[in-house]
Structures are given as structure tokens and as C-alpha cells.
VOVEX-95663 format. One line per 3 residues: number of its first residue (from 1); their letters; for each residue x, y, z of C-alpha. Coordinates in steps of 0.25 Angstrom, whole numbers, padded with zeros to 4 digits, always signed. Example, Ala and Ser with C-alpha at 12.3 -4.5 7.8 and 13.67 -1.06 7.14 Angstrom:
2
1> AS> +0049:-0018:+0031 | +0055:-0004:+0029 .
END
This chain:
487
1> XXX> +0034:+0118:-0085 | +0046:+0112:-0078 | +0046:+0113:-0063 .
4> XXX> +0055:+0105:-0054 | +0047:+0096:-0048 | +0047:+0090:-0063 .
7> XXX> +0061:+0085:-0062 | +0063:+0070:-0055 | +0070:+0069:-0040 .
10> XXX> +0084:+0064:-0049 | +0083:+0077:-0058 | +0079:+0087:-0047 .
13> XXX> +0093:+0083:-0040 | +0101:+0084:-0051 | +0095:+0097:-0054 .
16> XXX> +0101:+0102:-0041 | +0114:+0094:-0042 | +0117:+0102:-0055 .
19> XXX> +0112:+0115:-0049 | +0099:+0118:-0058 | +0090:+0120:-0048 .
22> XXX> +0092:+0120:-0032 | +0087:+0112:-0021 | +0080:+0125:-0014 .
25> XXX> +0073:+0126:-0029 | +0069:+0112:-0030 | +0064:+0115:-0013 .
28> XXX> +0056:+0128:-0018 | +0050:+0122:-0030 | +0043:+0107:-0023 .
31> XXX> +0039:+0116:-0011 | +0033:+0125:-0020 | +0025:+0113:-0026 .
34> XXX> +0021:+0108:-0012 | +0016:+0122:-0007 | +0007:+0122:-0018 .
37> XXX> +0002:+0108:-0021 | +0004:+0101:-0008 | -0008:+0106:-0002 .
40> XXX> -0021:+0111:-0005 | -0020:+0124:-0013 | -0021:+0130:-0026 .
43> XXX> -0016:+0120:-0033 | -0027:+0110:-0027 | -0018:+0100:-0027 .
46> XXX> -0017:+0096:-0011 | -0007:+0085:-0011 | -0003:+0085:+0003 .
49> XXX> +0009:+0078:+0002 | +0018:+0087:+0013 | +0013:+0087:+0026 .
52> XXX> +0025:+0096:+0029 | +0034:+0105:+0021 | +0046:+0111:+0025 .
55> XXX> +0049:+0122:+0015 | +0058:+0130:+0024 | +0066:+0118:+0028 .
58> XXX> +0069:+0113:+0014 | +0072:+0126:+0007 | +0082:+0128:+0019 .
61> XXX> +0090:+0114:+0015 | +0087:+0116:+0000 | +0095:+0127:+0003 .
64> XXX> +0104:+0123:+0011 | +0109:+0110:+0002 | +0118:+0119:-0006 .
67> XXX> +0120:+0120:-0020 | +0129:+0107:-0023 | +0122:+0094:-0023 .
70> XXX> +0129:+0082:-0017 | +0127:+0073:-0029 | +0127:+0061:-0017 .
73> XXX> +0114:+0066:-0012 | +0104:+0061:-0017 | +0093:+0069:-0013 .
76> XXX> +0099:+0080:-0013 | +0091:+0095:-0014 | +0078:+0088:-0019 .
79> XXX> +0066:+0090:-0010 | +0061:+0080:-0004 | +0050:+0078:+0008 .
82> XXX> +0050:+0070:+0021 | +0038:+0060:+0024 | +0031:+0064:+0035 .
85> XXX> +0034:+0051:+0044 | +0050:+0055:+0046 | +0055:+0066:+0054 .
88> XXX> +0062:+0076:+0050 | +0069:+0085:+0059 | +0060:+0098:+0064 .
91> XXX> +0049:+0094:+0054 | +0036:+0089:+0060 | +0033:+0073:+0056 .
94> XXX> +0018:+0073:+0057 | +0019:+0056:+0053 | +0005:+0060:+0046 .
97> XXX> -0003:+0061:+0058 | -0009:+0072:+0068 | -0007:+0062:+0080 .
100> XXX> +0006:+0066:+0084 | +0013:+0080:+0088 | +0019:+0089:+0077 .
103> XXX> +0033:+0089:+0081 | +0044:+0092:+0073 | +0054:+0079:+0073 .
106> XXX> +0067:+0080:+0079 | +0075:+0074:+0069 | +0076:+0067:+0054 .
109> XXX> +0071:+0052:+0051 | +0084:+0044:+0044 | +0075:+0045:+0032 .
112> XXX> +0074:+0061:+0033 | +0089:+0062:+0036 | +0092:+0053:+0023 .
115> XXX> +0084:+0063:+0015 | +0092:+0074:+0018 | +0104:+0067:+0017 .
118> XXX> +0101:+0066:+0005 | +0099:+0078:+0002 | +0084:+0082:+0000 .
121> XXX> +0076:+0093:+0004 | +0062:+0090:+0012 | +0052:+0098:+0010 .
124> XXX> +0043:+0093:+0022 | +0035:+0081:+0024 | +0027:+0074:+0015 .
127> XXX> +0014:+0066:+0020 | +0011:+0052:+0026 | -0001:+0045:+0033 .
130> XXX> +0000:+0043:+0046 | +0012:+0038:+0051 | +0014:+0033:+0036 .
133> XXX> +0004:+0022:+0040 | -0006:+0021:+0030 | -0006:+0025:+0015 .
136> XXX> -0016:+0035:+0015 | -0012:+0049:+0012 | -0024:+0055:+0021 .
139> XXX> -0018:+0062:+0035 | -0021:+0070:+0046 | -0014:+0082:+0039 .
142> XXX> -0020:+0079:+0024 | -0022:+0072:+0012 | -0009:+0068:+0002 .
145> XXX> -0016:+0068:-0013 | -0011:+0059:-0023 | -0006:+0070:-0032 .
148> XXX> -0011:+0061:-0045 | -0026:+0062:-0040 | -0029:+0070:-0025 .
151> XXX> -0041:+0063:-0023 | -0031:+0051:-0019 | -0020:+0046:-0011 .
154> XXX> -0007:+0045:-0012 | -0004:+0033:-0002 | +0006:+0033:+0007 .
157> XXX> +0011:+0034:+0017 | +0021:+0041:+0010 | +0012:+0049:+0004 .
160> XXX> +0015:+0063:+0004 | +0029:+0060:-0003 | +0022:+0054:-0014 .
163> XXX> +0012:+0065:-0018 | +0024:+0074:-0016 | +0033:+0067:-0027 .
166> XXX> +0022:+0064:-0035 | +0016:+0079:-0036 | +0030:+0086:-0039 .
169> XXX> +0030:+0091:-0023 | +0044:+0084:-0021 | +0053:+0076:-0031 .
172> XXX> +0054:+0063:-0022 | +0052:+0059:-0010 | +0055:+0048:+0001 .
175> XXX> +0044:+0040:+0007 | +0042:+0028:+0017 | +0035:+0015:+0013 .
178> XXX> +0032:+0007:+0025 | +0021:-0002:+0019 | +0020:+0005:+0004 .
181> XXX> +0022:+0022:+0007 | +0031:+0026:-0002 | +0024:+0014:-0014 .
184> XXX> +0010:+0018:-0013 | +0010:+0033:-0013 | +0022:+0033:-0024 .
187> XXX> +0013:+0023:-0032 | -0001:+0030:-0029 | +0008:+0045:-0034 .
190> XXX> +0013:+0040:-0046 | +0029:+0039:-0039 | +0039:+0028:-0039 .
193> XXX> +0040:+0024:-0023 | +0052:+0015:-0019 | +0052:+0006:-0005 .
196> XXX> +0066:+0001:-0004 | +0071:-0010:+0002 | +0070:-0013:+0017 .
199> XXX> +0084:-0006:+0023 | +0086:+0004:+0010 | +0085:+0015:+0015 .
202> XXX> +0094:+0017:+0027 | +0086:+0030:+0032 | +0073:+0017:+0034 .
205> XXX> +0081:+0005:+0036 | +0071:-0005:+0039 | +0071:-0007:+0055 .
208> XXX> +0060:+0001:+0059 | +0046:-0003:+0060 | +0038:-0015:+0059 .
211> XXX> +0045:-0024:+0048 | +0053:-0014:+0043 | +0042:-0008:+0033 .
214> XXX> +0047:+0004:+0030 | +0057:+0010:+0021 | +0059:+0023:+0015 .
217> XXX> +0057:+0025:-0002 | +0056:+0037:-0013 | +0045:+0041:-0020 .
220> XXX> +0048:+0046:-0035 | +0043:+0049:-0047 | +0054:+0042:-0053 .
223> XXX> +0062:+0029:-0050 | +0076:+0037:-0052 | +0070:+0045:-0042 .
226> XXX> +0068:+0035:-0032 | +0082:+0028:-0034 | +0087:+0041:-0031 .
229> XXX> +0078:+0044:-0019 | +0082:+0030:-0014 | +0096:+0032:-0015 .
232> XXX> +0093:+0046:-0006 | +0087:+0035:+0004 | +0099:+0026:+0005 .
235> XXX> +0110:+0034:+0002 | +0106:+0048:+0005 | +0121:+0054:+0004 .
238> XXX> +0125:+0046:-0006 | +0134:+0038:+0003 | +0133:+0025:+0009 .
241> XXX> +0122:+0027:+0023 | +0125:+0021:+0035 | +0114:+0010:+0036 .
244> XXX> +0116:+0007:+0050 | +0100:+0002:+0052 | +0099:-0003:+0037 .
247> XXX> +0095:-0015:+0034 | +0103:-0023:+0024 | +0096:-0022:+0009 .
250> XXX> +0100:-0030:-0002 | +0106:-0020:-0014 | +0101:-0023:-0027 .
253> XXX> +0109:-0018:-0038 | +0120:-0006:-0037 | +0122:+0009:-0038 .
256> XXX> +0110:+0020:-0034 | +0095:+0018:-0034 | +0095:+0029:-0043 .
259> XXX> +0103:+0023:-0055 | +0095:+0011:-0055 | +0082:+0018:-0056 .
262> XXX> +0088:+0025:-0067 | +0095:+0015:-0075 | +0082:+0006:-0073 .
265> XXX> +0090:-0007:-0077 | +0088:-0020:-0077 | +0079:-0031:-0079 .
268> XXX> +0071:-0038:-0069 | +0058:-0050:-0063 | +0048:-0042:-0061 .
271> XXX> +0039:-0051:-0052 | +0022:-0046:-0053 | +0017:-0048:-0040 .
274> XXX> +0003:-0057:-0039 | -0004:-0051:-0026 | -0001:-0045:-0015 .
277> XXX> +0002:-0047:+0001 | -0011:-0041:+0006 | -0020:-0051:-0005 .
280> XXX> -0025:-0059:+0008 | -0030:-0048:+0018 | -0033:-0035:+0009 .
283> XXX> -0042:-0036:-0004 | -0031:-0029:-0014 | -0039:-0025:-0026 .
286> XXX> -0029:-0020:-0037 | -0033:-0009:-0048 | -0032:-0013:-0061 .
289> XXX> -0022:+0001:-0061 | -0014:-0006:-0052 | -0012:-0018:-0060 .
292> XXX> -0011:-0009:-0072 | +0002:-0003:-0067 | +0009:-0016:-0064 .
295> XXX> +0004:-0021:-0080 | +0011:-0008:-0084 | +0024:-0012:-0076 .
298> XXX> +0024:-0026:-0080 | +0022:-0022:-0094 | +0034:-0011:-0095 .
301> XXX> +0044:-0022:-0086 | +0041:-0033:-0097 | +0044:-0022:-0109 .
304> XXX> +0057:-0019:-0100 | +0061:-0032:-0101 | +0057:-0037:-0084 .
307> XXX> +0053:-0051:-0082 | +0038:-0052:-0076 | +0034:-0063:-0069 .
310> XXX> +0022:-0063:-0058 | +0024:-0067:-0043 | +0014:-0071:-0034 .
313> XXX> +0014:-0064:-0019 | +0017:-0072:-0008 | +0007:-0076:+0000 .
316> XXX> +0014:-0075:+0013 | +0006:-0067:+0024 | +0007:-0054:+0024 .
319> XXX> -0004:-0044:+0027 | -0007:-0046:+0043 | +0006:-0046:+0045 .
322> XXX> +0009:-0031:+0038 | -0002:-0025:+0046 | +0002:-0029:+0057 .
325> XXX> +0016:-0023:+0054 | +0008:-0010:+0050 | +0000:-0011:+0062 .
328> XXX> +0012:-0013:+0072 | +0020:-0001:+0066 | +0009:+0008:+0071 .
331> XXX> +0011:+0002:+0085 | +0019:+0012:+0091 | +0013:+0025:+0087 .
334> XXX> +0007:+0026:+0099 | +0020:+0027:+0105 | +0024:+0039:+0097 .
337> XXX> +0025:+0051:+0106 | +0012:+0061:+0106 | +0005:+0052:+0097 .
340> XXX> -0011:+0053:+0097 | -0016:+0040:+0091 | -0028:+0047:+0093 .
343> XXX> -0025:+0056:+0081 | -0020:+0045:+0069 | -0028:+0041:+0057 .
346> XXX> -0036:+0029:+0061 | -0027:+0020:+0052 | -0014:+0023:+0060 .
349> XXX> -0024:+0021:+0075 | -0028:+0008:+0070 | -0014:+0003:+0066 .
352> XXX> -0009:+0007:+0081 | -0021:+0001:+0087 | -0019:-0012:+0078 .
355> XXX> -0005:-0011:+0081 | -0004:-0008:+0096 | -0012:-0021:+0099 .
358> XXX> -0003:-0030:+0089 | +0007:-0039:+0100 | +0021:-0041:+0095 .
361> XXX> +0019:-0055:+0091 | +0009:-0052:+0082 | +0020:-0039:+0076 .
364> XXX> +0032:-0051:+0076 | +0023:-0061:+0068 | +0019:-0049:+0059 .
367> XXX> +0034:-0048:+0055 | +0038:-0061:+0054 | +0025:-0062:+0044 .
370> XXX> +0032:-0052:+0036 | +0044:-0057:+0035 | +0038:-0070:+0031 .
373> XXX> +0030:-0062:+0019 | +0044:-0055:+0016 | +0052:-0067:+0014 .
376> XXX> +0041:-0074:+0005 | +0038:-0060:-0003 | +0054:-0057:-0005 .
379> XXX> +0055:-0075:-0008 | +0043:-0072:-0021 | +0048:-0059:-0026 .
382> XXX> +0063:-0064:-0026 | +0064:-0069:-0040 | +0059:-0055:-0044 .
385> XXX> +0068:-0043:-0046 | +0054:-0035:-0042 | +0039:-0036:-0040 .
388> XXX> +0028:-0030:-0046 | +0017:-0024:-0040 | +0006:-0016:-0041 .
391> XXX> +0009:-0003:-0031 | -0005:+0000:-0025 | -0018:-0008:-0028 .
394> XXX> -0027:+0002:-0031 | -0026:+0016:-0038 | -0020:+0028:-0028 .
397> XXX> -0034:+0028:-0016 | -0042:+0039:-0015 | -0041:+0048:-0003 .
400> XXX> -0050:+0041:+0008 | -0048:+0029:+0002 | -0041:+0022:+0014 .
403> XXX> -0055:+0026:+0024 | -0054:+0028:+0039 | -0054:+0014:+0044 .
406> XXX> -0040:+0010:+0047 | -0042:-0004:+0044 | -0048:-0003:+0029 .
409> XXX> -0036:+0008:+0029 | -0025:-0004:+0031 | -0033:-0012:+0021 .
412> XXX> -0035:-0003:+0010 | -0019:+0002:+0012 | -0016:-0013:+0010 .
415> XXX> -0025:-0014:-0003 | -0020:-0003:-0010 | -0007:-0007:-0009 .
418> XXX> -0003:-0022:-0006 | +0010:-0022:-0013 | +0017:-0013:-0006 .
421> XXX> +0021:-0016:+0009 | +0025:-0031:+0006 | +0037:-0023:+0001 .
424> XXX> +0040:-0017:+0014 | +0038:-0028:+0022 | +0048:-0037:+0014 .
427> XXX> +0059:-0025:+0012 | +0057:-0026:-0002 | +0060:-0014:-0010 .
430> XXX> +0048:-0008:-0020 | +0045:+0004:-0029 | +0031:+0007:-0034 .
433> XXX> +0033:+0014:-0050 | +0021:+0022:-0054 | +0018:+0014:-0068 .
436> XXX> +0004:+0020:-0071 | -0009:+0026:-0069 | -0023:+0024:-0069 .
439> XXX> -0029:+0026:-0082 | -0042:+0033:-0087 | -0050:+0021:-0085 .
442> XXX> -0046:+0019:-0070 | -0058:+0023:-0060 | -0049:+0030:-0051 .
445> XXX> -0043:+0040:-0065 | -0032:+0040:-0073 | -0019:+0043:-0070 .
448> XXX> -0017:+0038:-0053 | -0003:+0031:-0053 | -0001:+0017:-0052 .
451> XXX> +0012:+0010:-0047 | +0019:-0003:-0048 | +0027:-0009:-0036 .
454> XXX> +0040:-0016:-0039 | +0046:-0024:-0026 | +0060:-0027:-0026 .
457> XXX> +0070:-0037:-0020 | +0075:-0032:-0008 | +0088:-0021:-0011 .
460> XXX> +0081:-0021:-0027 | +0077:-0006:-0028 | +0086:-0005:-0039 .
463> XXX> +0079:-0015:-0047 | +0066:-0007:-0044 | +0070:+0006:-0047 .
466> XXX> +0076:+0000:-0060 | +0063:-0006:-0065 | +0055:+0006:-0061 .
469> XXX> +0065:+0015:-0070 | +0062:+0006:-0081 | +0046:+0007:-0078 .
472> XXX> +0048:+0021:-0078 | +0056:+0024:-0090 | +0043:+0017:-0098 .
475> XXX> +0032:+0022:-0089 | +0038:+0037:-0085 | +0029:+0038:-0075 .
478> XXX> +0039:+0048:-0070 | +0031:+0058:-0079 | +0019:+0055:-0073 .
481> XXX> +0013:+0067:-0062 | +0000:+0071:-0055 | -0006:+0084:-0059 .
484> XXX> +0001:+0092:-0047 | +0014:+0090:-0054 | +0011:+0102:-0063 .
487> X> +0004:+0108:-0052 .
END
């Protein structure tokens, strides 16, 4: 039986534009899916993807939006979530922890404020580790389930969003991906996650932090769906944004996201990448489903017509340098006001404690080291019009799986996947597409999701939105969904 949760992000908005259904019934019918499969109940399922929901808030701005739909809005009357590390005005932010007060925030993060310009409805929050520093799903407030298998993980840190697209409790959503959040749990979910280039998105322009890590991307069941969303994030009102704090990203190509990630033309190098940055430090022991997946894109890229050739990673030191990045970005948590370190998880207690006694010289060779990997990574990929990668290492983990010792924590993060924050560390844009899934032979079951990585040149998200439409015109993964998709 058709319900609307069955319909893409791109068709549920043109649903309302032309009047067939409203935003207040798109509201009722994904809250009605989260009261009954988001946590333990009946149904059995337990996802735990919110943390928070705001039913009254977002039936009152469904309500509120009108019945005419600003065909400039991108956004506009689908229901959407916030992740639970960015304010929203008189909504508590919990950040994933118990260790601060529960205080409502006093007003919206730029990246809150660009969804509502464009026009979506939040429903609440959706879950993340603590303070998005570690790809567990595990908190003080539950467990997030991957929705494909709820004996495992999602990943994260944007984790709750994930299980949220992925099990029909919301039609898209936007994530952040400071080292891998929005890639992993879109990869390990069975979605297409895009990164976009340093400075994209002008609500995340790239200044804050160490190194600039973080960036704001979709997560989709669709690459038409991501353009779309990414479009929201640059161009909320469908004008031009002031992009005071930007900085300057190379456009490549013309026009919307969205219509290159339909058109899905063109031609491309497609570079295979041999190794990865953390090979020296962390054993990285790949699945044969992970290098099934890349086989399945390299094989659907040559029928397309792509040129393949293999690059070798450079061997440029990188992996001391990105912990101590990660280390130092948990420096000043102590800092925050009403914080109880007594209260995080062990992995984010060792990060301040590890990062507290770094000295700046050590934090300024740690960049500079980073910026001499970015330089020689952006040098070999540059004859490429993307790279090809394997998403995660292993199969989506089991709950558990990353342990209580913090530094086997770090470790086993790193393992699982290795491809994915070199990305964010060079600015690089990159989309993970979910080309396959385990088969019955696989120790772990049949049907977990598998992803591919492609990493762009910097300003190329066209390219990679147009070569994911290829892969998913063959592959239709779009029709792939856990069993709480019927639910």
C-alpha cells in the first residue's frame, strides 16, 4: 500500500507545490512513523534516531507555511530534523551527553536558520555521539540501531539522521561530517551522504575549528535528493547569500546541484585509489564486501563508458598529525559553561585530557603537517575527475563494537574507516553511494549495505552527483529499504 514516506524528498515537494497533499499532512504522517518505530514499542523496532521531538512546534509551522509554495524555496513544507549539536531556539541541545545542564538555547545555529529559510519543517533532533566526537551510536540517552540489522550500528556522528532517512521517519536530512559523520552512517544505512567542499555552505564556511574539518552535507536515499538538499544549504531562498565568512570555492560546472544530479551527464578519469593515509599507524583490514562494492563500481563506470586507471596514495605523513587535530578540538570543552567532565564517555575524557596537555607548538606543526598532506593528496588526484574508494573497511560494526578503552576506540574508528577524513582535511568534496550488499555467503548476513566513496576536485560536486546518477540509474539502489520501511 502506498504511504508517503514512499515518495523521494524532490517528489514530496512537488506534491505540495501542486496542492496534493499539505505540509501539515506530510508533518502528521513522519511523526506518526516516529511515535511508533522510533522507540521500543510494539512494533519492536527501537531505532532511536530522535532524541527529541517537537510535534507541537512543527505542526504549528506546517501550519503556519501557508498553502502556496514559493517555488524558490527549496525546502519548502518537508519535514526535516535538527542534529542534536546545533541550537535551535527554545529547544534543549543535549550535544549527546548528560555532562552539561539541560537548557533550552537561546537562539538558532546559521545552519538551523538556513533550513528554515528554506523552508523545512523540524520535527526535533535527531541523535549524535558526544559532542559528535566518535562514530559510535551508543549514548548516554540510548542506542541508535541501524534499521538494515538492530543488533548493529549506524556510525556517526550523524547518526540519528541516518537511521531516520533510511527507515522512512523523514524524507532527507542534513548532517555534519567533521572527519566522516555524514559518509559512514549514510554508507553503513544504505544512503548516498555528500561532504561538500570546504566554504560551500555558507551557513559552515570553514573558519571554525582546528583545520577547518567540518562542513555540513545531506543524507539521501537518492542523488537528486542530495543535489536538491545541497542547493537548500547554499542557496536556501533561491537567491544569492551573503557569504561574508565564506571561503572562496572553485565552481565546477553551472546551473543547480539538482539538475546535474538528474541529468547525470558526462564522461569522466576515474582514479582507484591503492591505500590509504592511516596504512603506517592502524592495521586496516578490508572486507572482501568492501572491495566487492568498489568492483561493482568500477565495473558499471567502464560499461558507462569512464576511463579507470589506479593511483597510488601518497605517502605523505598524516595520521599523528589528524589526532592531534582531533585531540586539540576537545581542548576547550572544559571551558564550556556547567560542564561536568566527570560525566562524558571515556572516549571524549581522554581526548580533553590528551588535548589539554598538547602545547600550541605541537597544534601549529599538526597543521602545517596537514597542509603538506593536502597539497601532495590534491598534487595525485589532480589528473582525476574523481577517486574511488572503498566507504568503510569493514561491514556496518556491531553494537559494542568499539569497547570502553578510548584509545582502542580512536583506533578501531580509524580502521573502520580510513578514507574518509583525508577528505575533510584537504577540503576536498566527497559522496559515498550505496552500490551493494553483503550476500548470503558474508559471515556477518546478507543484505548489510556497502558504499563506494568518490572524492572530488575541489568545487566538483556536480561531477560527483553526475556519476552517482549514472550508478544509480543501473544499480537503483534507491529501491533498496530495511524492513521498518513497511513497518
Amino acid at each position: 500500500m502506498f504511504e508517503l514516506h514512499h515518495l523521494s524528498a524532490q517528489e514530496l515537494w512537488d506534491w505540495i507545490r501542486r496542492g496534493e497533499v499539505t505540509a501539515r499532512e506530510a508533518v502528521d504522517h513522519y511523526l506518526a512513523r516516529i511515535e511508533r518505530l522510533d522507540s521500543d514499542g510494539p512494533a519492536g523496532a527501537g531505532l532511536g534516531a530522535f532524541v527529541t521531538v517537537t510535534a507541537e512546534a512543527a505542526r504549528d509551522r506546517a501550519d503556519h507555511l501557508g498553502e502556496r509554495v514559493p517555488t524558490s524555496r527549496p525546502l519548502w513544507g518537508l519535514p526535516a530534523a535538527d542534529k542534536d549539536l546545533y541550537d535551535r531556539a527554545g529547544v534543549v541541545t543535549r550535544n549527546g551527553t548528560t555532562s552539561l545542564p539541560a537548557r533550552s538555547a537561546s537562539a538558532d545555529h546559521p545552519l538551523v536558520a538556513a533550513a528554515d529559510a528554506a523552508g523545512s519543517v523540524s520535527l526535533g533532533k535527531t541523535a549524535s555521539p558526544e559532542f559528535g566526537m566518535s562514530s559510535s551510536s551508543e549514548t548516554r540517552f540510548g542506542t541508535t540501531r541501524n534499521p538494515y540489522d538492530t543488533a548493529r550500528a549506524p556510525g556517526g556522528s550523524s547518526s540519528g539522521a541516518a537511521v531516520a532517512v533510511a527507515a522512512g521517519l523523514l524524507p532527507a536530512a542534513i548532517g555534519s561530517d567533521g572527519g566522516g559523520s555524514v559518509r559512514i552512517p549514510a554508507a553503513a544505512t544504505g544512503l548516498v551522504g555528500l561532504k561538500p567542499s570546504r566554504g560551500r555552505v555558507p551557513a559552515m564556511p570553514g573558519r571554525s575549528g582546528v583545520g577547518g574539518l567540518s562542513v555540513a552535507g545531506p543524507l539521501t536515499r537518492s542523488v537528486a535528493d542530495a543535489g536538491m538538499s545541497l542547493d537548500a544549504l547554499v542557496r536556501p531562498t533561491g537567491l544569492d547569500e551573503p557569504e561574508p565568512y565564506a571561503l572562496v570555492t572553485p565552481d565546477v560546472g553551472d546551473g543547480p546541484f539538482t539538475a546535474a544530479a538528474v541529468r547525470g551527464e558526462g564522461r569522466f578519469v576515474v582514479g582507484v585509489l591503492d591505500g590509504s593515509p592511516w596504512d603506517d599507524t592502524v592495521d586496516v583490514v578490508v572486507d572482501p564486501a568492501a572491495r566487492a562494492a568498489v568492483a561493482t563500481a568500477i565495473r558499471v563506470l567502464g560499461e558507462v563508458g569512464h576511463g579507470i586507471e589506479d593511483v597510488a596514495m601518497p605517502r605523505t605523513p598524516y595520521a599523528e598529525a589528524f589526532r592531534v587535530a582531533w585531540e586539540s578540538s576537545a581542548a576547550r570543552l572544559p571551558l564550556v559553561p556547567g560542564i561536568d567532565l566527570r560525566a562524558t564517555t571515556p572516549l571524549v575524557g581522554w581526548l580533553v585530557d590528551r588535548g589539554q596537555h598538547l602545547t600550541g607548538t605541537q597544534v601549529l606543526d599538526a597543521m602545517t603537517a596537514l597542509d603538506a598532506f593536502s597539497v601532495s593528496l590534491i598534487g595525485a588526484f589532480d589528473r582525476f575527475d574523481a577517486v574511488l574508494t572503498p566507504t568503510l573497511a569493514l561491514t556496518p560494526r556491531p553494537l559494542g563494537w568499539y569497547g570502553d578503552d578510548p584509545e582502542e576506540d580512536f583506533r578501531r574508528q580509524c580502521a573502520y574507516s580510513p578514507w574518509t577524513s583525508m577528505a575533510n582535511v584537504s577540503g576536498l568534496p566527497a559522496i559515498t553511494l550505496p552500490v551493494d550488499v553483503t550476500d548470503d555467503d558474508h559471515p556477518d548476513g546478507a543484505g548489510l549495505p556497502m558504499g563506494v566513496q568518490l572524492i572530488g576536485r575541489p568545487g566538483g560536486e556536480r561531477v560527483l552527483l553526475a556519476i552517482g546518477a549514472q550508478l544509480e540509474r543501473r544499480l537503483r539502489w534507491q529501491r533498496r529499504h530495511p524492513p521498518a520501511w513497511t513497518a
